[in-house]
LUMNUMI-401395 format. One line per 2 residues: number of its first residue (from 1); their letters; for each residue x, y, z of N, C-alpha, C. Coordinates in Angstrom, 2 decimals. Layout:
BEGIN
NUM> a> X,Y,Z,X,Y,Z,X,Y,Z ~ ...
end
This chain:
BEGIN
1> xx> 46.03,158.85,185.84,47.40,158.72,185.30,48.23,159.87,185.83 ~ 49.93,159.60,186.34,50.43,160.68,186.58,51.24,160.79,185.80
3> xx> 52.17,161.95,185.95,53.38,161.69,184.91,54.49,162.43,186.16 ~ 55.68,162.20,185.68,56.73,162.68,186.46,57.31,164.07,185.99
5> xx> 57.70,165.36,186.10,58.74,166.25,185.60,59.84,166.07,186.10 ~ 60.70,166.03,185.38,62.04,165.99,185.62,62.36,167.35,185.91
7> xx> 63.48,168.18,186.97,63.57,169.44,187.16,64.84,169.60,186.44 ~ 65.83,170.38,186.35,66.85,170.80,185.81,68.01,170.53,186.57
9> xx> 68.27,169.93,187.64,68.85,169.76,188.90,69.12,167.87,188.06 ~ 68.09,167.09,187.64,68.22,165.77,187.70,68.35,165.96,186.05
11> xx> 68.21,166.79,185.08,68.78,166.71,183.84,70.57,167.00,183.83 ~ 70.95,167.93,184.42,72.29,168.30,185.16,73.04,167.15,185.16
13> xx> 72.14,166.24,185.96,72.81,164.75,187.04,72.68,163.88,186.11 ~ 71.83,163.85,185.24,72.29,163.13,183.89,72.85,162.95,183.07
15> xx> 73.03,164.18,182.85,73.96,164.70,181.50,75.62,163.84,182.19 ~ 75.77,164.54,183.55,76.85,164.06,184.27,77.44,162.53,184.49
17> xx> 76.25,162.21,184.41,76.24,160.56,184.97,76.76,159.45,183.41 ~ 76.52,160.41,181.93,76.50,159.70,180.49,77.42,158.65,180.56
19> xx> 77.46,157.59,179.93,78.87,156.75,179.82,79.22,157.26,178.65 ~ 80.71,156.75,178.28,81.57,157.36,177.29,82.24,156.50,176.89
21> xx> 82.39,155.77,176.03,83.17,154.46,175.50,85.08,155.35,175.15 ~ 85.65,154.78,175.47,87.07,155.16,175.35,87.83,154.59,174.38
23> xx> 88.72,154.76,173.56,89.69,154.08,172.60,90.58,154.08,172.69 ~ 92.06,153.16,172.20,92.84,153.92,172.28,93.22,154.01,170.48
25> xx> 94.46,155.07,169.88,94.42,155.02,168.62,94.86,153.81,167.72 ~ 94.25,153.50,167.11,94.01,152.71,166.29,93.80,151.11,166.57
27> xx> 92.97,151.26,167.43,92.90,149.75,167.78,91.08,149.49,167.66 ~ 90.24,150.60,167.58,89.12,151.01,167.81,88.41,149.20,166.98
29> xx> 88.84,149.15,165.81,87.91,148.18,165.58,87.79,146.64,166.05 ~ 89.47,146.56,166.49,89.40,145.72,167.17,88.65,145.29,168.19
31> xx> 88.01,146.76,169.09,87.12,146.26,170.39,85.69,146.47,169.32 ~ 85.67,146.62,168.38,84.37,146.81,167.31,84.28,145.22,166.71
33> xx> 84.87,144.67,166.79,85.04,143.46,166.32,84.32,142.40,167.50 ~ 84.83,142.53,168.62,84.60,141.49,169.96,83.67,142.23,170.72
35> xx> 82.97,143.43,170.04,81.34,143.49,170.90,82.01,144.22,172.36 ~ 82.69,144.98,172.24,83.26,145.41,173.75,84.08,147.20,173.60
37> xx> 84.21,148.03,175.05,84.89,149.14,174.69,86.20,148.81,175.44 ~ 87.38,149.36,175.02,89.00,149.33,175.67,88.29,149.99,177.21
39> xx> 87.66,150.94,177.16,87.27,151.59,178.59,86.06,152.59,178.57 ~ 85.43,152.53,179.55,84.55,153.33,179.87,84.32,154.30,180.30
41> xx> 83.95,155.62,180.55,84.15,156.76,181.41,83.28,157.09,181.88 ~ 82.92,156.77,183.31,81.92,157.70,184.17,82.03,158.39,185.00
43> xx> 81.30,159.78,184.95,82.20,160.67,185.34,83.69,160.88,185.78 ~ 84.18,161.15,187.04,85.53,160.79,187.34,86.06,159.94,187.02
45> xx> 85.42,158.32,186.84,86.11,157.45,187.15,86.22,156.58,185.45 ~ 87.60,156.04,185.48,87.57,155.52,184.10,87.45,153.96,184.31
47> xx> 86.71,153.21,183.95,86.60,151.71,184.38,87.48,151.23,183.18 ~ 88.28,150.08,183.21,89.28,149.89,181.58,89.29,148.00,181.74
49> xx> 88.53,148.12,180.75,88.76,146.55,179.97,90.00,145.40,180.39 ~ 89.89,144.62,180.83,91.45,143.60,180.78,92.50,143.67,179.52
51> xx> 93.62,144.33,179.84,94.34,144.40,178.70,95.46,143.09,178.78 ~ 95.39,143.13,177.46,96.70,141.63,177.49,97.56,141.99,175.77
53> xx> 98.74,141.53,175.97,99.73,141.83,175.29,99.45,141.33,174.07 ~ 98.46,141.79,173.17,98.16,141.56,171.81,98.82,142.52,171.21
55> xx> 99.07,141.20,169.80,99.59,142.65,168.84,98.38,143.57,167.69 ~ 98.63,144.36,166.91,97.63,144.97,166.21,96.78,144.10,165.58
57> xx> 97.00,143.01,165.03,95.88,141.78,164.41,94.96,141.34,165.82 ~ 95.38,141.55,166.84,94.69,140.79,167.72,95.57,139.59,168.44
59> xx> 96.36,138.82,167.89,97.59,137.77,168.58,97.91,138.18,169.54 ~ 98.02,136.66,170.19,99.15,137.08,171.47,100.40,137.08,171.33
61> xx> 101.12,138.07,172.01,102.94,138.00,171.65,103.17,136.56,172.28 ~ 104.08,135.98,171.53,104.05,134.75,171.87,105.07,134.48,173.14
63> xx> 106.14,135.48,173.44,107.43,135.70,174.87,106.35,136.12,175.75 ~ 106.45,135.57,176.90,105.86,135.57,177.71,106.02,137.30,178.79
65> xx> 107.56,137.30,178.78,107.84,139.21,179.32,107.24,140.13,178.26 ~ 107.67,139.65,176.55,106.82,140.44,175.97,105.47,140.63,175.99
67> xx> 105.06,139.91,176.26,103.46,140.15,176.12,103.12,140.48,177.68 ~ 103.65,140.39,178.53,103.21,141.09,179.88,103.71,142.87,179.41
69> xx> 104.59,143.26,178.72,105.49,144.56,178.45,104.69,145.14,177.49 ~ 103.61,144.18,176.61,102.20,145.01,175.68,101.32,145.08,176.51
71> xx> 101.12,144.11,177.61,99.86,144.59,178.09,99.67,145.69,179.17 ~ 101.39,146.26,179.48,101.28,147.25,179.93,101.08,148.58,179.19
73> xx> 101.83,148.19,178.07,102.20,149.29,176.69,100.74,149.74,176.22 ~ 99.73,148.91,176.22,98.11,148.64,175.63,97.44,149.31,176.67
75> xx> 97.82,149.39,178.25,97.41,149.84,179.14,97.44,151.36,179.15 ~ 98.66,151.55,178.53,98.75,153.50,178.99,98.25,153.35,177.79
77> xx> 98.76,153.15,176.60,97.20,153.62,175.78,95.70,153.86,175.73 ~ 95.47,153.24,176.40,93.68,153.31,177.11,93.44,154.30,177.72
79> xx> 94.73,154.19,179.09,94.59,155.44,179.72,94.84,156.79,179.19 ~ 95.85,156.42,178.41,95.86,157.93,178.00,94.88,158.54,177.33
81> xx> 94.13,157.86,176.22,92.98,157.98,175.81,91.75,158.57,176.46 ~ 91.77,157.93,177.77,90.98,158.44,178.82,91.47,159.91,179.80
83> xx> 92.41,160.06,179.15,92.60,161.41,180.13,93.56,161.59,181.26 ~ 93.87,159.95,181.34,95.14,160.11,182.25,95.73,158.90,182.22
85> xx> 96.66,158.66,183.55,98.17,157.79,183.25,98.46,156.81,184.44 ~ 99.17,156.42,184.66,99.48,155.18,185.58,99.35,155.71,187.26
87> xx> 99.99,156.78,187.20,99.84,157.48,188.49,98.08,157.47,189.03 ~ 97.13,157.56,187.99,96.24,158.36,188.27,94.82,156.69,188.73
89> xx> 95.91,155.71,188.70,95.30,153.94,188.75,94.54,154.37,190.36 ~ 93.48,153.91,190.26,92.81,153.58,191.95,92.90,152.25,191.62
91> xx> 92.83,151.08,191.55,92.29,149.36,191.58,93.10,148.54,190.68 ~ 94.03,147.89,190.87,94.36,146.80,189.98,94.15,145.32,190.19
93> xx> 93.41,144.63,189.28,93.56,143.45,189.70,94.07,142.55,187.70 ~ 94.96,141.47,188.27,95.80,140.81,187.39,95.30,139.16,187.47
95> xx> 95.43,138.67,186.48,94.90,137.38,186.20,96.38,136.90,185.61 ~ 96.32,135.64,186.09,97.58,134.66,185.44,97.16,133.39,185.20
97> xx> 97.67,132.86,184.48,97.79,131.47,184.05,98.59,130.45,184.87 ~ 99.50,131.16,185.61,100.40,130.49,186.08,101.31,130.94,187.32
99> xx> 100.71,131.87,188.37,101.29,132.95,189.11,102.40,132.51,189.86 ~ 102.77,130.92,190.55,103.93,130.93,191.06,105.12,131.28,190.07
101> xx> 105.38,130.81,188.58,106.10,130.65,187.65,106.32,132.32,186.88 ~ 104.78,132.87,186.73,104.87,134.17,186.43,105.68,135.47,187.13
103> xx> 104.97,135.37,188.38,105.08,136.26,189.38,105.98,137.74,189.20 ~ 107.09,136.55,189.53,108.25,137.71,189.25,108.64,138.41,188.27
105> xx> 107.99,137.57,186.58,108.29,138.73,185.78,107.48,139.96,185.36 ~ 106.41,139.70,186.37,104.58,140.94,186.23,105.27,142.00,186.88
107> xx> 106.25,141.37,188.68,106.40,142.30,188.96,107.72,143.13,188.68 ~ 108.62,142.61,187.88,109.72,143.77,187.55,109.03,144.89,186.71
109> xx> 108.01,144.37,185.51,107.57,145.20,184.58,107.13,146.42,185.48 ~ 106.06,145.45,186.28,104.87,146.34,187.09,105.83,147.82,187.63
111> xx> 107.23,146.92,188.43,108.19,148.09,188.96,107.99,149.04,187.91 ~ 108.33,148.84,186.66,108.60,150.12,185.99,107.19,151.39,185.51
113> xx> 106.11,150.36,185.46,104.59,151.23,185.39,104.76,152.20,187.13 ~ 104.95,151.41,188.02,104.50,151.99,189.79,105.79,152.04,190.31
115> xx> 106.70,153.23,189.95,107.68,153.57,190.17,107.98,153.43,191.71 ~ 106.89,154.39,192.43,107.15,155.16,193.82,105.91,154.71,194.47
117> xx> 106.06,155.17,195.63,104.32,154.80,196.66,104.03,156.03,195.93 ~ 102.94,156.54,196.88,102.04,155.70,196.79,101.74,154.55,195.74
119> xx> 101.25,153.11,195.97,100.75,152.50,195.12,99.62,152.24,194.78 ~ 98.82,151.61,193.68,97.90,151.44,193.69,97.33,150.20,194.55
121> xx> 95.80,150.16,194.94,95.39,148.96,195.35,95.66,147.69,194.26 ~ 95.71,146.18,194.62,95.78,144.96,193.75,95.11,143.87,194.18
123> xx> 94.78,142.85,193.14,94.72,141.43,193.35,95.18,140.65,192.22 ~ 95.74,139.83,192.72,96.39,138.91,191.88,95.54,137.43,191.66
125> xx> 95.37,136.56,190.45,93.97,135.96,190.37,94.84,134.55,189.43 ~ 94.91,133.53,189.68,95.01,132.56,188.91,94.11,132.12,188.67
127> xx> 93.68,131.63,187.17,93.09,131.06,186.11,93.36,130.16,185.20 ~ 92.53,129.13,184.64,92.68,128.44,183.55,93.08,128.61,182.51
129> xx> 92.16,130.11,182.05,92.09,130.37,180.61,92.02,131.77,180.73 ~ 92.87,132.76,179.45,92.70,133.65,178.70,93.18,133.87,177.35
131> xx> 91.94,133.26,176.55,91.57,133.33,175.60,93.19,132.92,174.42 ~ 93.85,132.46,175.13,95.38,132.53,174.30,96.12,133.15,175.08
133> xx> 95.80,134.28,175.99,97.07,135.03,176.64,97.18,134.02,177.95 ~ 98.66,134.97,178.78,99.33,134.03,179.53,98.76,135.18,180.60
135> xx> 98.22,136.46,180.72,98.76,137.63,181.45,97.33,138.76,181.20 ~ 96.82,139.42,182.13,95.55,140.05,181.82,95.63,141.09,182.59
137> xx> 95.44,142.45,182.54,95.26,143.40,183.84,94.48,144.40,183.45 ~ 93.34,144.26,184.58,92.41,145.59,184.52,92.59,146.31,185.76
139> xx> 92.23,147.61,185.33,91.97,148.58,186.56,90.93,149.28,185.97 ~ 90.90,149.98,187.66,90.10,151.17,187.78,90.51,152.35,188.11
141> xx> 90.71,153.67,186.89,91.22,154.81,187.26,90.71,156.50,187.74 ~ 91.08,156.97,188.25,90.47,158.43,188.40,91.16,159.62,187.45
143> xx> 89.89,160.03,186.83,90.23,160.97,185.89,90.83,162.47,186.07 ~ 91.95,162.91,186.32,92.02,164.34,187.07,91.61,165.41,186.32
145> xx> 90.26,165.30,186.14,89.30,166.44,185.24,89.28,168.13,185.88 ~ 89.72,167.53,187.75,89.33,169.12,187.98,90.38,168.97,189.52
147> xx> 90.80,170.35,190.55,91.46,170.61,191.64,90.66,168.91,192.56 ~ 89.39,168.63,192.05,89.19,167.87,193.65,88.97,166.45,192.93
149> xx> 89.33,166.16,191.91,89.82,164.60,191.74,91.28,164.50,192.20 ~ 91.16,163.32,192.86,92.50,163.13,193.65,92.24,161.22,193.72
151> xx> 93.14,161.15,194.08,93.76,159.48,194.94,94.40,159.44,195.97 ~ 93.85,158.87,196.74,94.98,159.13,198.43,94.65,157.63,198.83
153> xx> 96.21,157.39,199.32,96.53,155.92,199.60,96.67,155.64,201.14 ~ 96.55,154.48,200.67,96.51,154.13,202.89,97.24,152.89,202.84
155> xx> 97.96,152.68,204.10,98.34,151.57,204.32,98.37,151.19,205.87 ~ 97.32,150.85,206.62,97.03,151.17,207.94,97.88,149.82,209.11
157> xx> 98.85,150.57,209.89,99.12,149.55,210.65,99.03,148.41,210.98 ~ 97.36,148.60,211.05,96.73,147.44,211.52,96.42,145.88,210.50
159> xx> 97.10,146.49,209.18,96.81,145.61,208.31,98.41,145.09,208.27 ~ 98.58,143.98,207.13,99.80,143.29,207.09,100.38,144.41,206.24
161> xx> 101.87,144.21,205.96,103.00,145.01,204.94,102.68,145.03,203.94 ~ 101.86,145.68,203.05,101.59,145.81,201.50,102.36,146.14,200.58
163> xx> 102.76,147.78,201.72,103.64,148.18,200.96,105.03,147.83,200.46 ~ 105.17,147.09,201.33,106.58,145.99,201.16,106.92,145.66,199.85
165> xx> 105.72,145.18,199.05,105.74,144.38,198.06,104.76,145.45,196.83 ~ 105.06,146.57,196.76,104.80,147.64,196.09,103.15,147.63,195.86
167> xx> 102.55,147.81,196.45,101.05,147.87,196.64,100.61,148.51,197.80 ~ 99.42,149.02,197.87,98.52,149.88,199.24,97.27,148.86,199.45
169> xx> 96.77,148.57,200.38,95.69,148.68,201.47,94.49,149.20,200.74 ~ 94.23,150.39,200.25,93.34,151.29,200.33,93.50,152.09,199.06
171> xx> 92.60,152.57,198.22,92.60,153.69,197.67,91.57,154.28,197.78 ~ 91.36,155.65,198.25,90.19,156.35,198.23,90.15,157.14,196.93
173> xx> 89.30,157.27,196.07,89.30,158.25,195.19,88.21,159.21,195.61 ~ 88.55,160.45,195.18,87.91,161.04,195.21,87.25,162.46,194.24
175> xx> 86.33,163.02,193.92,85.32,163.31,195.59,83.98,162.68,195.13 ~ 84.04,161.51,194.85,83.34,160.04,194.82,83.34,159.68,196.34
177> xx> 84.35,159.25,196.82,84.24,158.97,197.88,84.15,157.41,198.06 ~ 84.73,156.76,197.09,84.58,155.72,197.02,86.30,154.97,197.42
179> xx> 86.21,153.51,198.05,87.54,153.29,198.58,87.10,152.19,198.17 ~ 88.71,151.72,197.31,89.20,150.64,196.93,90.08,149.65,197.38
181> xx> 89.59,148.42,197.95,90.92,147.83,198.66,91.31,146.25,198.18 ~ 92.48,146.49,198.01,93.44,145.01,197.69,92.64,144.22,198.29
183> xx> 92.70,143.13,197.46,92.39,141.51,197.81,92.86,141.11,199.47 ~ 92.05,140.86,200.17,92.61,140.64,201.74,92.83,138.82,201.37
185> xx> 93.94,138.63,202.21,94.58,137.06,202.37,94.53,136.89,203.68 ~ 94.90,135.67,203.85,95.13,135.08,205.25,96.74,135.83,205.95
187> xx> 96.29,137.23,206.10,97.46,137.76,206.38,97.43,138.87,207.83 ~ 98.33,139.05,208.50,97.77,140.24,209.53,99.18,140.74,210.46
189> xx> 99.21,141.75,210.70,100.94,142.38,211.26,101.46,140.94,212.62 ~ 102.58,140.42,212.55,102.70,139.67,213.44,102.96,138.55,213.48
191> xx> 102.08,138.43,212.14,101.58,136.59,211.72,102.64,136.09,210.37 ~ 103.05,135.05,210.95,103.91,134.45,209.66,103.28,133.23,208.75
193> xx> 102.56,132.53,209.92,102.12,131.16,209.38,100.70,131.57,209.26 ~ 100.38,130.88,207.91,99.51,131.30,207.35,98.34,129.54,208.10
195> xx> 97.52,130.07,208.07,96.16,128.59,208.42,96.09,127.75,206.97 ~ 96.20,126.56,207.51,96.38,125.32,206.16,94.55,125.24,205.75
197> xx> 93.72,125.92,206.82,92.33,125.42,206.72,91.50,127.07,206.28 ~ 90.32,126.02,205.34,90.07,127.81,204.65,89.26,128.37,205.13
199> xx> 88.58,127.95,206.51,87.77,128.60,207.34,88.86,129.71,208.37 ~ 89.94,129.07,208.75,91.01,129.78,209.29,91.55,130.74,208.18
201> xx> 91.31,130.36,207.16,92.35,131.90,206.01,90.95,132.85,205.87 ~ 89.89,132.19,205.77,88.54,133.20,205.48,88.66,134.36,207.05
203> xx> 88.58,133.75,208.03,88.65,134.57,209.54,89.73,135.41,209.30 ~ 90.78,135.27,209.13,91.91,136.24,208.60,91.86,137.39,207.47
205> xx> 91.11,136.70,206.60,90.94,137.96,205.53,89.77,138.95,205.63 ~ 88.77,138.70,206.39,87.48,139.54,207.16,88.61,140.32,207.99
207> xx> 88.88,140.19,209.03,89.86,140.89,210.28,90.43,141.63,209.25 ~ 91.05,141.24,208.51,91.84,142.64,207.38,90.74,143.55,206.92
209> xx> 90.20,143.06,206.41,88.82,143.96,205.85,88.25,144.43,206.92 ~ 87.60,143.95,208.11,86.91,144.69,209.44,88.14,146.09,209.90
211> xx> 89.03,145.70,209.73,90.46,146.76,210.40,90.37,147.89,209.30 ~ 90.18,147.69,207.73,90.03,148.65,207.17,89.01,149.34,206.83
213> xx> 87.85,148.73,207.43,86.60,150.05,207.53,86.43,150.37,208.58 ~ 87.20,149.85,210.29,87.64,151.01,211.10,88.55,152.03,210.62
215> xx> 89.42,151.70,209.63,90.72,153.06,209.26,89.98,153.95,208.60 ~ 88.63,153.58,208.03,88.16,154.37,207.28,86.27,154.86,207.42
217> xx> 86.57,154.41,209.15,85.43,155.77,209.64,84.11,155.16,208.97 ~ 83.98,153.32,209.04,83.01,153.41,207.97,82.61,151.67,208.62
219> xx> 81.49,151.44,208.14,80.70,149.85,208.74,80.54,149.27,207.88 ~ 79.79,148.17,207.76,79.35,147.17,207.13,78.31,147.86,205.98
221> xx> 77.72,148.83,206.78,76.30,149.31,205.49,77.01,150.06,204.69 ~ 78.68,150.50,205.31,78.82,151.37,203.43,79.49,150.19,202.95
223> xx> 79.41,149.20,202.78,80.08,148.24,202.36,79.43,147.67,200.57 ~ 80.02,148.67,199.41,78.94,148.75,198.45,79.18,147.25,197.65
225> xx> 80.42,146.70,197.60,81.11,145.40,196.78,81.89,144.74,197.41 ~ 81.79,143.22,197.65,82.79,142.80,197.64,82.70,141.04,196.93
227> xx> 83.53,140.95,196.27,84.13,139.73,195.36,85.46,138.67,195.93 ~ 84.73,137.47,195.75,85.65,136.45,196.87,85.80,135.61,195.87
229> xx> 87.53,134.87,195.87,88.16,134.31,194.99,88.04,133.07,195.94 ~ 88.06,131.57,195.56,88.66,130.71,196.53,88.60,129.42,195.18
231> xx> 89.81,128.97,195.88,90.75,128.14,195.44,90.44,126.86,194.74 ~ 89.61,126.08,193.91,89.47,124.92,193.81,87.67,124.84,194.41
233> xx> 86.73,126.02,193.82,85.85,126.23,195.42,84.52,125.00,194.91 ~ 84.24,124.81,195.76,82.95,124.11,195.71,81.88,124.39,196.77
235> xx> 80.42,123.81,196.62,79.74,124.11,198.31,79.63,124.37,198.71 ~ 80.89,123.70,199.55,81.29,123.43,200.90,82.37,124.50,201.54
237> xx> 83.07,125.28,200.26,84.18,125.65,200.53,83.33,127.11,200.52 ~ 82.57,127.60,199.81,82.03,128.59,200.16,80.87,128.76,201.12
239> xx> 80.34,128.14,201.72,79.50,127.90,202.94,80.52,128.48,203.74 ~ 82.35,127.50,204.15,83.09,128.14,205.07,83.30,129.75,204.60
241> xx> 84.07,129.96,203.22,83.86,131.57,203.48,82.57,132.39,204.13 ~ 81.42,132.00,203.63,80.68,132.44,204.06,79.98,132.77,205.53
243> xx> 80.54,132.15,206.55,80.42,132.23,207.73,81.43,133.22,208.18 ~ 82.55,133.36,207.77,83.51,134.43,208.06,82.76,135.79,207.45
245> xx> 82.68,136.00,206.37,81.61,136.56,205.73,80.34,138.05,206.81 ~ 79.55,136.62,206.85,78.42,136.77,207.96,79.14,137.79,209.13
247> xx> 80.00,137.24,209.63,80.57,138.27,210.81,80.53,139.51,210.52 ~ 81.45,139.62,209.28,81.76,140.90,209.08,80.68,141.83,208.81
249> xx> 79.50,141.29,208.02,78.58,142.05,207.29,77.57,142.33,208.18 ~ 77.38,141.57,208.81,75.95,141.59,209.90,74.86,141.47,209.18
251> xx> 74.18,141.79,209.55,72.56,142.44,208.46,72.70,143.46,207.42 ~ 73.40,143.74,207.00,74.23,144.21,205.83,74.35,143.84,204.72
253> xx> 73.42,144.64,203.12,73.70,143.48,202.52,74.16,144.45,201.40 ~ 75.48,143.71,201.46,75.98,144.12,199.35,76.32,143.60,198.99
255> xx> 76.24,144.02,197.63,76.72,143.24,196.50,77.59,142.31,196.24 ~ 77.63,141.18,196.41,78.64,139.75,196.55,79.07,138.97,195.48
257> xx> 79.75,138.68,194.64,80.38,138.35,193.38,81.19,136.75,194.17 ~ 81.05,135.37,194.20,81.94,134.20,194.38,82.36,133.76,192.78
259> xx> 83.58,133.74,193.22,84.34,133.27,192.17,85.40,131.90,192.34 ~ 85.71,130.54,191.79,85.91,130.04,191.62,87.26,129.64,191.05
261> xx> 88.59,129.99,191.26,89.98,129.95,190.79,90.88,128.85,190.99 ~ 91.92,128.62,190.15,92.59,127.35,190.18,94.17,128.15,190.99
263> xx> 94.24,129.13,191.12,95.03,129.60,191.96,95.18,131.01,192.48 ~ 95.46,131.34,193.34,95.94,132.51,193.59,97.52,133.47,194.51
265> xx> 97.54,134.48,194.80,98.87,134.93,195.16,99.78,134.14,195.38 ~ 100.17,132.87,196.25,101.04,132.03,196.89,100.49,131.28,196.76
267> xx> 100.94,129.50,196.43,100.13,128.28,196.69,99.46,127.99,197.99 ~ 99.96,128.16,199.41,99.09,128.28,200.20,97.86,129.38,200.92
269> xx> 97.66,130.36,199.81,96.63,130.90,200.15,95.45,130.43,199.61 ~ 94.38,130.12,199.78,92.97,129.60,199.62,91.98,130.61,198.98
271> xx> 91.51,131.60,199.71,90.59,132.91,199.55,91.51,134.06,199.68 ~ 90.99,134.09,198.79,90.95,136.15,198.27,90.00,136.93,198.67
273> xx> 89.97,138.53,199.26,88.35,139.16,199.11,88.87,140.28,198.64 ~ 88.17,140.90,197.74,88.22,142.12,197.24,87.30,142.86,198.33
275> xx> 86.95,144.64,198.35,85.97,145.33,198.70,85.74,146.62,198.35 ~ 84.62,147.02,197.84,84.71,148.84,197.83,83.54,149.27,198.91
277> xx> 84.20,150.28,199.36,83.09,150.96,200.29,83.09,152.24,199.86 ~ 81.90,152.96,200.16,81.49,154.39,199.85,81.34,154.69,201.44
279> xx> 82.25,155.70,201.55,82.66,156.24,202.73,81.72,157.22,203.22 ~ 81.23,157.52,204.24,80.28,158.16,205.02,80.63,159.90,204.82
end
């Protein structure tokens, strides 16, 4: 029989590594109620629950701007709870019920949360159902605990205009070292017309993603996540992502999440890909 000692070096890295359930004030039993925390904290990084414009019972505001204007309001509460604030967002991704019809009123609010660039990374996600709400947004934030937590944004040439439409390409947080990037579309500098076919939008949204782990000094093996939205998907429809896929990854294998949506950003986009890489 052996046994292991742990040295003081990997008790250190433990203590460090603890999760930390987050609150914000007075809502605590509510996530005590539905078996869940508002947010999590590991080390640097604060992971935060989908917030949606409930009121203190739990309801959804029934105005549709209002309840996008709580679920931002519900949002800095979390964060603040956690230690920091909108500035301090690496990852957003948003769920709708209804994104052509929505759109524009996520993003005036959004204007007022993401004032200035830098922005944070996004994806935008149509869905069937939330639970009663019309409107959902989680992120992922960095905690500025010390001089070398930071966020630094990218928006690399080689990719389409993000920033156009108040969003980045890229977030690296750091000194994780971990990079966060917007949902890639059938999009690329140059290109207007988007491919009606989703093997042609899948080839397009790899090339975005391949272009941003050249910007970022990095391959397929740091390639730690990535999560693919497609449209109506079945099979067949992910077999085609999946060959676009294959290119990019090579013999490479991470973590892959397919997901299944009744819409996303624009009616003619098909696939979505999310990705995080841990940078070399």
């Amino acid at each position: 029989m052996s046994c292991l000692v742990r040295s003081p070096l990997h008790e250190k890295d433990d203590d460090m590594a603890q999760r930390e359930a987050v609150f914000p004030a007075n809502r605590q039993a509510l996530y005590e109620k539905h078996g869940y925390s508002a947010a999590v904290r590991s080390d640097d990084l604060l992971f935060v629950s989908g917030q949606v414009g409930s009121r203190p019972d739990g309801s959804p505001e029934p105005d549709f701007e209002a309840q996008v204007r709580l679920a931002f309001a519900n949002l800095e509460a979390t964060l603040a709870a956690g230690g920091c604030g909108f500035d301090d967002i690496v990852d957003v991704t948003t769920f709708h019920t209804d994104p052509e019809k929505q759109l524009g009123t996520v993003m005036a609010v959004k204007g007022e949360a993401f004032k200035s660039a830098p922005y944070p990374t996004w994806t935008a996600v149509g869905v069937n159902w939330l639970s009663g709400f019309d409107f959902e947004i989680k992120v992922v934030a960095r905690i500025p605990s010390g001089t070398s937590a930071s966020v630094s944004r990218r928006n690399p040439p080689t990719m389409w205009d993000m920033a156009s439409v108040g969003y980045s390409h890229i977030s690296v947080a750091e000194p994780g070292r971990l990079a966060f990037l917007s949902g890639q579309i059938a999009a690329s500098p140059g290109t207007e017309d988007t491919p009606k076919d989703l093997a042609g939008q899948a080839k397009l949204a790899t090339s975005s993603l391949a272009a941003a782990l050249k910007d970022l000094e990095a391959t397929a093996q740091d390639i730690v996540m990535l999560r693919v939205y497609v449209v109506n998907a079945n099979t067949e429809a992910f077999q085609q992502v999946g060959a676009a896929l294959r290119v990019l990854i090579g013999n490479a294998k991470p973590s892959i999440t397919t997901i299944g949506v009744q819409a996303l950003y624009t009616p003619e986009i098909k696939v979505e890909i999310e990705m995080v890489v841990r940078l070399p």
